[in-house]
C-alpha positions as CSV (number, residue, x, y, z in Angstrom):
1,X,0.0,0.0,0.0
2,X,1.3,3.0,-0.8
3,X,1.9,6.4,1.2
4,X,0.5,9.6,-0.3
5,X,3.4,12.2,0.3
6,X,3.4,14.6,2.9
7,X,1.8,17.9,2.4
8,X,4.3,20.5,3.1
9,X,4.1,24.5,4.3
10,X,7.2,26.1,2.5
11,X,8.2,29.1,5.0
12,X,10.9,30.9,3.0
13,X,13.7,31.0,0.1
14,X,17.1,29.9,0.1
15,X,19.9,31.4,-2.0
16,X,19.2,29.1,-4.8
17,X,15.8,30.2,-4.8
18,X,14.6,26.9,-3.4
19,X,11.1,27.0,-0.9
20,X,12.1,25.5,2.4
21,X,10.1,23.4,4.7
22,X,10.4,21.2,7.3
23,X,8.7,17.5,8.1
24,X,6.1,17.4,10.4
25,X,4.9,13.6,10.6
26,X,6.8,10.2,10.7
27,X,10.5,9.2,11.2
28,X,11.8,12.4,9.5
29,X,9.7,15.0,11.5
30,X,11.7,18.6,11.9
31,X,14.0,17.1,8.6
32,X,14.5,20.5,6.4
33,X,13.2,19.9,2.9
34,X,14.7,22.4,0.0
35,X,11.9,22.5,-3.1
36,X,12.7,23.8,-6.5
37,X,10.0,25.6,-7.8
38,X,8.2,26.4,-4.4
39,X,7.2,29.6,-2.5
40,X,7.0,30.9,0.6
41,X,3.0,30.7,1.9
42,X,2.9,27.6,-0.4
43,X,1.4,24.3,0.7
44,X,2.8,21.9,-1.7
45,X,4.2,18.2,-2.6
46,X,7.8,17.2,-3.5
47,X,9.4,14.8,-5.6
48,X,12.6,13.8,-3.7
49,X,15.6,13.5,-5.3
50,X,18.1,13.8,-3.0
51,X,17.9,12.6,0.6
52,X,20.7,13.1,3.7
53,X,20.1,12.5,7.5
54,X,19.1,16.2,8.1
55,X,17.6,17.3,4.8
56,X,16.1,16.3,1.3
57,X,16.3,18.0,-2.1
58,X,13.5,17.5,-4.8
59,X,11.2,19.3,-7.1
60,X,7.4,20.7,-6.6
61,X,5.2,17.9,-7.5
62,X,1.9,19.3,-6.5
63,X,0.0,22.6,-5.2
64,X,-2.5,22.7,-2.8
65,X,-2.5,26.3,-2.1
66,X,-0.6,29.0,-4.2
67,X,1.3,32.3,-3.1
68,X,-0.1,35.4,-4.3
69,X,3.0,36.0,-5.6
70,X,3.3,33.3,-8.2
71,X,3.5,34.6,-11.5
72,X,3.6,33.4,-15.4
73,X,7.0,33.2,-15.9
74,X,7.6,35.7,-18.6
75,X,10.2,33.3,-20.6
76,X,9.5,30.0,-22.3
77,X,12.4,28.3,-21.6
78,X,11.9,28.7,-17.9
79,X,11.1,26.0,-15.4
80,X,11.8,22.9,-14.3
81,X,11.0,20.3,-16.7
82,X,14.3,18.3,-18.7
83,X,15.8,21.0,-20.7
84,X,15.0,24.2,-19.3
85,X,17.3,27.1,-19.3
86,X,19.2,27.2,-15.9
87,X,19.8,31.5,-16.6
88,X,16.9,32.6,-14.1
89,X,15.9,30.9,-11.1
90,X,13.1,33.6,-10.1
91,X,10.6,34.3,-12.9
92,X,7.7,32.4,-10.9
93,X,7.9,35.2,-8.3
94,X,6.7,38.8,-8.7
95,X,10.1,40.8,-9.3
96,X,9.1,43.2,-6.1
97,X,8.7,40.0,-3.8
98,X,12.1,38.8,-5.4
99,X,13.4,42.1,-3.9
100,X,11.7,41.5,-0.6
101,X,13.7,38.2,-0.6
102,X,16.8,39.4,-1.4
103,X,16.8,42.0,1.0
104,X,16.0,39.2,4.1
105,X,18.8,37.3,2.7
106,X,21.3,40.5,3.0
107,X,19.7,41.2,6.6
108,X,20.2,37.6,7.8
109,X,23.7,37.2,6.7
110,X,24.8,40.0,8.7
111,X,22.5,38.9,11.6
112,X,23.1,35.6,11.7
113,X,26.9,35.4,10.5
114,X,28.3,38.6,11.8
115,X,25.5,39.5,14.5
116,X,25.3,43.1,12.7
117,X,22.5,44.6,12.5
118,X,22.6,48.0,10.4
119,X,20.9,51.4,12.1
120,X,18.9,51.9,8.6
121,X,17.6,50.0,6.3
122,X,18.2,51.6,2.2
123,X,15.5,51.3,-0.2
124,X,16.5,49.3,-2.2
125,X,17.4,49.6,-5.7
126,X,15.7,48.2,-8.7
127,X,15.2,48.8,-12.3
128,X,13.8,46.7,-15.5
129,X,13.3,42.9,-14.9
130,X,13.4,42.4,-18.7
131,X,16.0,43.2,-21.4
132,X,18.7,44.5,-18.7
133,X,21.1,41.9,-19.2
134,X,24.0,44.1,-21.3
135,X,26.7,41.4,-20.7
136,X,26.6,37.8,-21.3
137,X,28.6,34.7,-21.7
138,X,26.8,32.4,-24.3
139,X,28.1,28.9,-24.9
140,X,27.9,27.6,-28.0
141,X,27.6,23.6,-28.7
142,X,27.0,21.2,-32.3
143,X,24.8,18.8,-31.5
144,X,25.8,16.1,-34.4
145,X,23.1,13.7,-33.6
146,X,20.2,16.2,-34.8
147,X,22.3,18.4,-36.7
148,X,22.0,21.5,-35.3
149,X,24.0,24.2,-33.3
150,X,22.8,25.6,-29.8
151,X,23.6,28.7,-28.7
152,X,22.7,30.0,-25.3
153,X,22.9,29.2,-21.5
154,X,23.1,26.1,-20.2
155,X,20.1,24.0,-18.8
156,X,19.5,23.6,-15.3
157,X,22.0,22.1,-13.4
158,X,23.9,20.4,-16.7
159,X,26.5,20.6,-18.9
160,X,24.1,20.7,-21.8
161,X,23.0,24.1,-23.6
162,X,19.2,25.0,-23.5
163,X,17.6,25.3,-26.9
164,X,16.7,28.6,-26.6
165,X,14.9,31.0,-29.2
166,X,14.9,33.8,-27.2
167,X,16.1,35.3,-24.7
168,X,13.9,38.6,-22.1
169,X,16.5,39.2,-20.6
170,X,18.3,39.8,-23.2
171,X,17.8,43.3,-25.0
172,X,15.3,42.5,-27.4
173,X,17.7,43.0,-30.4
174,X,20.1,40.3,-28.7
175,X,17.5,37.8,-27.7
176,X,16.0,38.2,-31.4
177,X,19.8,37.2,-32.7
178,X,20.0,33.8,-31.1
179,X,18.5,32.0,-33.6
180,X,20.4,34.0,-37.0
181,X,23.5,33.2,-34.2
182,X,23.0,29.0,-34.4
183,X,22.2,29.7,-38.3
184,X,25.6,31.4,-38.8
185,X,27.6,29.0,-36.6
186,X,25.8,26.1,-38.1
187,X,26.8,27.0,-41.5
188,X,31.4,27.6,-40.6
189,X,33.5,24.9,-41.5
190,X,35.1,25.9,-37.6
191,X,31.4,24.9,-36.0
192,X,33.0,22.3,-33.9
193,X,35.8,24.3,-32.4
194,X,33.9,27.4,-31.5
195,X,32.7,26.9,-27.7
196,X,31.3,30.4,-26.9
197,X,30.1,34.1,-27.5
198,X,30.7,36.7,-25.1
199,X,28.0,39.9,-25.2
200,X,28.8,43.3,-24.2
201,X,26.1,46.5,-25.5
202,X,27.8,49.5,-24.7
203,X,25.9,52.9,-25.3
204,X,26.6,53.0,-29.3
205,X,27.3,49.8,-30.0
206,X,26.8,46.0,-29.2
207,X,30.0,43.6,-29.4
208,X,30.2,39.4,-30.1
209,X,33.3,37.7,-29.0
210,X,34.1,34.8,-30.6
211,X,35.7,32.2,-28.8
212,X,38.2,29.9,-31.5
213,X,39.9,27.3,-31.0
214,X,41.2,27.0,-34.7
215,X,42.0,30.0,-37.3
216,X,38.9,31.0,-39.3
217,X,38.8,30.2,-42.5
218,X,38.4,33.1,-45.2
219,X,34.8,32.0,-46.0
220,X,34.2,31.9,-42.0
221,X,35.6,35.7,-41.5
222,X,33.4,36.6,-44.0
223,X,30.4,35.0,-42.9
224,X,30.6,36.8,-39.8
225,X,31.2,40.3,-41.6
226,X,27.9,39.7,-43.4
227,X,26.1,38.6,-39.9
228,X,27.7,42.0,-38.8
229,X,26.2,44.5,-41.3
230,X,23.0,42.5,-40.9
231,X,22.5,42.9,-37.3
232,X,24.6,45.7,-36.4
233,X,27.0,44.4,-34.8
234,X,31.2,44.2,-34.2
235,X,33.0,41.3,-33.2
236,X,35.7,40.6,-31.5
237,X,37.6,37.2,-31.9
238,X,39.5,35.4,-29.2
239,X,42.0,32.9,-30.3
240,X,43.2,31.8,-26.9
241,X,43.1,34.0,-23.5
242,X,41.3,37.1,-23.0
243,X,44.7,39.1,-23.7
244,X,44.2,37.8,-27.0
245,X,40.7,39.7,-28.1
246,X,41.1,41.7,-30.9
247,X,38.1,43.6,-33.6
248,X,38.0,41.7,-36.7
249,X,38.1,44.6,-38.8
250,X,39.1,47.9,-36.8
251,X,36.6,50.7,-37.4
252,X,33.6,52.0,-36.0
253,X,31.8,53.1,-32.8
254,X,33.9,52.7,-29.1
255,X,32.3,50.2,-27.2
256,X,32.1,52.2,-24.0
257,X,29.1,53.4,-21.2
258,X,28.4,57.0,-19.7
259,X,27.7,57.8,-16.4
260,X,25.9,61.2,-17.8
261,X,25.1,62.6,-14.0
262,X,28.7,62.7,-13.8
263,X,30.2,63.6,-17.2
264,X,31.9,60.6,-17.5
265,X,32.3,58.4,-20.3
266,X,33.7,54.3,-20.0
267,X,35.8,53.3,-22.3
268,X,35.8,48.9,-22.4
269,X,36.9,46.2,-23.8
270,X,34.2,43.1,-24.2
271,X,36.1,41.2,-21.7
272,X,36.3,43.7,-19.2
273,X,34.3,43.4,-16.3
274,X,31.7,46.0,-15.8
275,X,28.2,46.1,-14.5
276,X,25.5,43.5,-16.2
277,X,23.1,46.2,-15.3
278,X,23.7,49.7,-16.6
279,X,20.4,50.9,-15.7
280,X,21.3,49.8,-12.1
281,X,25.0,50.9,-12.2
282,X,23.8,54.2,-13.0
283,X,21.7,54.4,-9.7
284,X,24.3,52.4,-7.4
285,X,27.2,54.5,-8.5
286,X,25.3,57.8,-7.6
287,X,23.8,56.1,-4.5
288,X,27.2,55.1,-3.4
289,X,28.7,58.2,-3.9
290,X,25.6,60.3,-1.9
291,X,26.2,57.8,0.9
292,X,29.9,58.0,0.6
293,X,29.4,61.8,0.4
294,X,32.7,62.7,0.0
295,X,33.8,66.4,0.4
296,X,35.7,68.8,-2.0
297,X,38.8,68.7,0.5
298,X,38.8,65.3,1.0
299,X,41.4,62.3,0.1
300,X,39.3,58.7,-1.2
301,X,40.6,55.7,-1.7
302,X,38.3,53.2,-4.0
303,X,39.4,50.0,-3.2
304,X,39.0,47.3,-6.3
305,X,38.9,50.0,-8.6
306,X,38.5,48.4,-11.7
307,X,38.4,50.5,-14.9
308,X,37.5,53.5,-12.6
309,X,33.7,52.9,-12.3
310,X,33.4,54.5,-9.1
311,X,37.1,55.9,-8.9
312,X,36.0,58.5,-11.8
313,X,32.7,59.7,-10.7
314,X,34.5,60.2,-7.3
315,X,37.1,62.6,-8.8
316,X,34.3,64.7,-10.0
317,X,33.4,65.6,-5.9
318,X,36.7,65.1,-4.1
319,X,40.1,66.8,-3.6
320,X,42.2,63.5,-4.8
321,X,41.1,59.8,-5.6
322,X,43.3,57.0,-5.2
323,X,42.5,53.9,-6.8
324,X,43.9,50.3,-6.5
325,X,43.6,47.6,-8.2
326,X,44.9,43.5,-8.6
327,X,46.1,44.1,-12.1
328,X,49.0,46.4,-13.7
329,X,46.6,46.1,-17.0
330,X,43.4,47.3,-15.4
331,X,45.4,50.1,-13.7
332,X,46.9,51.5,-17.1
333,X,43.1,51.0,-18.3
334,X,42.0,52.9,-15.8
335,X,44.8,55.7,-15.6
336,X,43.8,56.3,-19.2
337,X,39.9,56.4,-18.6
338,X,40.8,58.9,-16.2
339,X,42.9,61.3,-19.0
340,X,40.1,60.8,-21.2
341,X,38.0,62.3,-19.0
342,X,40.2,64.9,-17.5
343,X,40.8,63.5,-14.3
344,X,43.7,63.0,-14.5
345,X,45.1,65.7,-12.0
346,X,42.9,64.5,-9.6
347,X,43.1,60.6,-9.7
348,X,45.9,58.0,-9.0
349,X,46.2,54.1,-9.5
350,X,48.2,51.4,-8.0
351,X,48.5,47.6,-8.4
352,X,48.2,45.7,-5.3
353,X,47.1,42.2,-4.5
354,X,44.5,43.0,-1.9
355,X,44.0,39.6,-0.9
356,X,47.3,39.7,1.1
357,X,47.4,43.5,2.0
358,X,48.4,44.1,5.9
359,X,48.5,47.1,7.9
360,X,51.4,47.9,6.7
361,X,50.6,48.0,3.6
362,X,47.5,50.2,4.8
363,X,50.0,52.8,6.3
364,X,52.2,53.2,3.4
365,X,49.1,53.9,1.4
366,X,48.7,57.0,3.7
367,X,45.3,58.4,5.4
368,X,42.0,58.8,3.6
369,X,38.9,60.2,5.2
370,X,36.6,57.9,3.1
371,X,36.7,54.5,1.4
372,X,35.2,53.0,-1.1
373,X,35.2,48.9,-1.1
374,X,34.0,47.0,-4.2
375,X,35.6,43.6,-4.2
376,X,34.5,40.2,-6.4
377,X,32.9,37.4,-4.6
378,X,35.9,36.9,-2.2
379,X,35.5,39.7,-0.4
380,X,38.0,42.4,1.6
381,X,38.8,40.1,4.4
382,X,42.3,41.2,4.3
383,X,41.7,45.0,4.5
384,X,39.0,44.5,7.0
385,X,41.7,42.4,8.8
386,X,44.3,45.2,8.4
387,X,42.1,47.4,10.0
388,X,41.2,45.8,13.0
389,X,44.5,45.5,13.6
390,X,45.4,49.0,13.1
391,X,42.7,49.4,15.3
392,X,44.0,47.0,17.7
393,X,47.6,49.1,17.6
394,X,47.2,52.3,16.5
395,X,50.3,54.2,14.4
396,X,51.1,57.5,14.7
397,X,50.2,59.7,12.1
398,X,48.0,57.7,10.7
399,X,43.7,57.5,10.9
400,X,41.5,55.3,9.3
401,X,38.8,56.4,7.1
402,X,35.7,58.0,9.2
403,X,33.4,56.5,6.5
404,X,33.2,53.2,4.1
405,X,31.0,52.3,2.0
406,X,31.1,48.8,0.8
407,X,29.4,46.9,-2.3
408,X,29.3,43.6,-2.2
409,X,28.2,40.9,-4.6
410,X,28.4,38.6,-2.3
411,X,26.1,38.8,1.4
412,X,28.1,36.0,2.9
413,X,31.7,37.6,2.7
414,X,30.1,41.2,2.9
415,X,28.6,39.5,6.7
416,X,31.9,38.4,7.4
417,X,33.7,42.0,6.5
418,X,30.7,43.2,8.7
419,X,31.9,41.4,11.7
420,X,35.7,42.3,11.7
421,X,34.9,45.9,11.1
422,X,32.2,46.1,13.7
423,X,33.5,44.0,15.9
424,X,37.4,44.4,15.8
425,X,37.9,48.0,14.3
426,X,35.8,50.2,15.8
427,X,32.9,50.9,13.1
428,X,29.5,51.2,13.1
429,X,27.2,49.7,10.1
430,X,24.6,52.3,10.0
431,X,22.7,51.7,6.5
432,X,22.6,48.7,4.3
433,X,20.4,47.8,1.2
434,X,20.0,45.5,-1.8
435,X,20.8,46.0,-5.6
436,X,18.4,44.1,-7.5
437,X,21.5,44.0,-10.8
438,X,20.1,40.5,-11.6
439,X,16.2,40.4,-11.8
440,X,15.0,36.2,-11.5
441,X,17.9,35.1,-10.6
442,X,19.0,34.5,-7.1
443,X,22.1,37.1,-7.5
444,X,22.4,39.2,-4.7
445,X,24.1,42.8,-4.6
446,X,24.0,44.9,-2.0
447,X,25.8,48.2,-0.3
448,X,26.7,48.7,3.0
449,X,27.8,51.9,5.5
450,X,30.3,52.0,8.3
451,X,30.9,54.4,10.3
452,X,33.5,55.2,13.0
453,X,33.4,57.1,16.3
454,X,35.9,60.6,15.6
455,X,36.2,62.7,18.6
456,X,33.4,61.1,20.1
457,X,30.9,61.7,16.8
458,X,30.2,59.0,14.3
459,X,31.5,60.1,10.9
460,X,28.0,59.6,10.1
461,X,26.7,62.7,11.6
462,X,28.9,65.0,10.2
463,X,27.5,65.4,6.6
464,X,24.0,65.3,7.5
C-alpha cells in the first residue's frame, strides 16, 4: 500500500531560490526539505531527489494552495522540466517580492553570521526585470546527432546548452539574434571548435566575442562580416586568453558606457568586467557616492577599482582619488579612462594584490577620510583584517577612514567583513540595502555603511 506524500508548508527561500520546509509527521519530523519551484506561503508536494540524515532536495510535484505572488514566468524556456534554461531561477515570483527576498537574505547574513544589524535599512534599488542583461557569456555547442548548433545558457544544473529561441533578458535586439546566431555557426566549416560568445552592449554599440579554437577560414571571417552588417554588430575574436581579443576589422563606434550625471564616459573592452546592469550601475554609483558623500577637500581611496567605475565619478566631488587595483593592466586601463575624461590631476592608481594587504601596507598607502570597497565574490577580508588591527595598535600619524562604504556581490563575505569591522575595528554599520543588478535570478548585490566614532561623533553625523 502505498503512502500519499506529505503535504508541506514552504516558509521561505534559500539562496538558490529553493522554498524550504520542514517535516512534520513520521521518522523524519523537523528534517528541512529544500523545493525547486516552491514559494513561501505555499502548501505543496515534492518529488525527492536527494535525501541526507538532516535534509532532502526535490522538485514541486503538487499545489495545494498557491502564493499570491506566483506569477507566469515571462520566458518560455523557464522551469523545471528536462531542458530548461538554468539563466533565471526567479521568474515564478513577482520581481518586487524577489526584492523583498533578497533583502532578508542580506539582513540575515549580517545577523546571523556577523551578528550586525545596520541602524537603517536603504530602499532598495531596482530597475527593468526584462532586457537589462548588457553582458553575457553564451556557450555555444553542435549537436551532431540532430544536426544542429545551440547557442545560449546552459540547462538547469547540466553541462548541456538549452535550446533557446529567445532570450527577455536579453535586449530584445540580442535575444531576437540567437536564432540568426546557431544559423551562422551552423553554417562555418570551424562549427565544432567554436565553444562560446561573449556579449557586451555599450551605449553606441553591441560587441560578439568569438571564442576559436582553430583559425577561421576566409569564408568563416566573412560569414561573420555579413552577420555584422545585418544585425549591427562588431565582433571581436579570441584565439586563446582574454589578452588575446582583438576587432576583426578595426573601425567604428567605441564600445564604452556613460555615467551622464557625472560627465563621465567608460571606455571597455568586451572582456572587461563591468556592470551586467547599466540601468542599475547608474543608480548604485550615484547612491554610493551620496552615501559615501565625499567632500571637496577630502582624500578617497576606491578599493578594487577596476576601470574607474566609481574611482571616476568620485574625482568629480573630491580633492584627490586614489585607486587600487589587482592588475598592472586594469590600472593603465584605468589611468587612461581617467585622462580621457580629464581627471587625470585629480586621480591616481596602484597595483596591489588585496588579498594579502596588511597594515602595513595600509599605512604606506597614507590616510584617507573615506573609502570605497568593491571587491569580487571573495570579499576584503584582508583590508577588513588590516584594519582591526590598526585598530588593535594604532600608528602615529595615521587614521582610518571615518566613513566606508562597501558593495558587495556577495552577502556572505560582505557578513563576514561586517563582523571584523564592527567587531574588531571600531565601526558602526549604520545603513545597508540591496541592488536588485540581476532580476530572476537568485544574484544578490548589495551596499553597506560603516561608520567610525571621531572625537566622540560617528563620521555619520557629520554630513547630514
Amino acid at each position: 500500500m502505498s503512502i500519499e506524500p506529505e503535504w508541506l508548508e514552504v516558509e521561505s527561500l534559500d539562496l538558490e531560490a529553493q522554498g524550504v520546509a520542514h517535516r512534520t509527521q513520521g521518522e523524519g519530523a523537523g528534517k528541512v526539505v529544500f523545493i525547486e519551484g516552491a514559494l513561501p506561503g505555499e502548501r505543496v508536494q515534492v518529488n525527492v531527489a536527494r535525501k541526507k540524515n538532516n535534509w532532502e532536495q526535490g522538485q514541486l510535484s503538487a499545489l495545494a494552495r498557491e502564493s499570491a505572488q506566483r506569477v507566469r514566468p515571462g520566458c518560455p524556456h523557464f522551469g523545471l522540466h528536462a531542458g530548461a534554461c538554468g539563466g533565471c531561477k526567479m521568474q515564478h515570483l513577482h520581481p518586487a517580492a524577489q526584492v523583498a527576498v533578497k533583502q532578508r537574505v542580506l539582513e540575515d547574513n549580517l545577523l546571523h553570521l556577523a551578528k550586525v544589524r545596520p541602524e537603517r535599512l536603504l530602499r532598495p534599488i531596482e530597475g527593468p526585470a526584462w532586457g537589462y542583461r548588457w553582458r553575457a557569456r553564451l556557450s555555444v555547442r553542435h549537436v551532431v546527432k540532430k544536426g544542429v548548433v545551440l547557442v545560449g545558457f546552459h540547462e538547469r544544473k547540466s553541462r548541456y546548452v538549452a535550446d533557446m529561441s529567445l532570450c527577455p533578458v536579453l535586449p530584445p535586439a540580442v535575444s531576437a539574434m540567437l536564432v540568426p546566431l546557431r544559423e551562422l555557426i551552423g553554417a562555418m566549416e570551424q562549427r565544432d571548435r567554436l565553444p562560446k560568445i561573449e556579449l557586451a552592449v555599450g551605449d553606441a554599440v553591441t560587441a560578439l566575442v568569438l571564442r576559436h579554437l582553430e583559425p577561421l577560414s576566409a569564408a568563416g571571417a566573412a560569414r561573420l562580416r555579413a552577420f555584422a552588417v545585418a544585425q549591427g554588430v562588431q565582433w571581436w575574436l579570441q584565439p586563446k586568453g582574454p589578452e588575446t581579443v582583438h576587432l576583426l576589422d578595426q573601425g567604428g563606434p567605441e564600445l564604452a558606457y556613460a555615467l551622464p550625471e557625472f560627465g563621465v564616459r567608460m571606455p571597455f573592452k568586451p572582456t572587461d568586467f563591468t556592470q551586467v546592469n547599466p540601468h542599475i550601475n547608474r543608480v548604485l554609483v550615484a547612491r554610493a557616492l551620496g552615501l559615501l558623500a565625499p567632500q571637496a577637500d577630502e582624500r578617497v581611496v576606491d578599493w578594487f577599482c577596476g576601470l574607474g567605475n566609481f574611482t571616476l565619478p568620485l574625482a568629480t566631488r573630491a580633492r584627490q582619488v586614489h585607486g587600487i587595483e589587482g592588475s598592472d593592466v586594469l590600472v593603465q586601463r584605468a589611468r587612461d579612462n581617467a585622462r580621457a575624461n580629464g581627471l587625470g590631476t585629480k586621480t591616481s592608481f596602484e597595483a596591489r594584490n588585496l588579498f594579502e594587504i596588511g597594515a602595513a601596507d595600509l599605512v604606506a598607502a597614507g590616510p584617507a577620510e573615506r573609502w570605497l570597497v568593491d571587491p569580487p565574490r571573495e570579499g576584503a577580508f584582508a583590508l577588513a583584517k588590516a584594519l582591526a588591527d590598526l585598530h588593535a595598535a594604532p600608528v602615529a600619524d595615521w587614521q582610518p577612514p571615518r566613513r566606508i562604504v562597501y558593495v558587495s556581490c556577495n552577502p556572505a563575505t560582505l557578513a563576514r567583513d561586517a563582523g571584523l569591522l564592527v567587531h574588531q575595528a571600531g565601526y558602526r554599520c549604520t545603513a545597508a540595502g540591496v541592488v536588485n543588478m540581476f532580476p530572476h535570478t537568485a544574484h544578490v548585490e548589495s551596499l553597506a555603511v560603516f561608520d567610525r566614532e571621531v572625537g566622540g561623533l560617528c563620521g555619520w553625523s557629520r554630513s547630514k
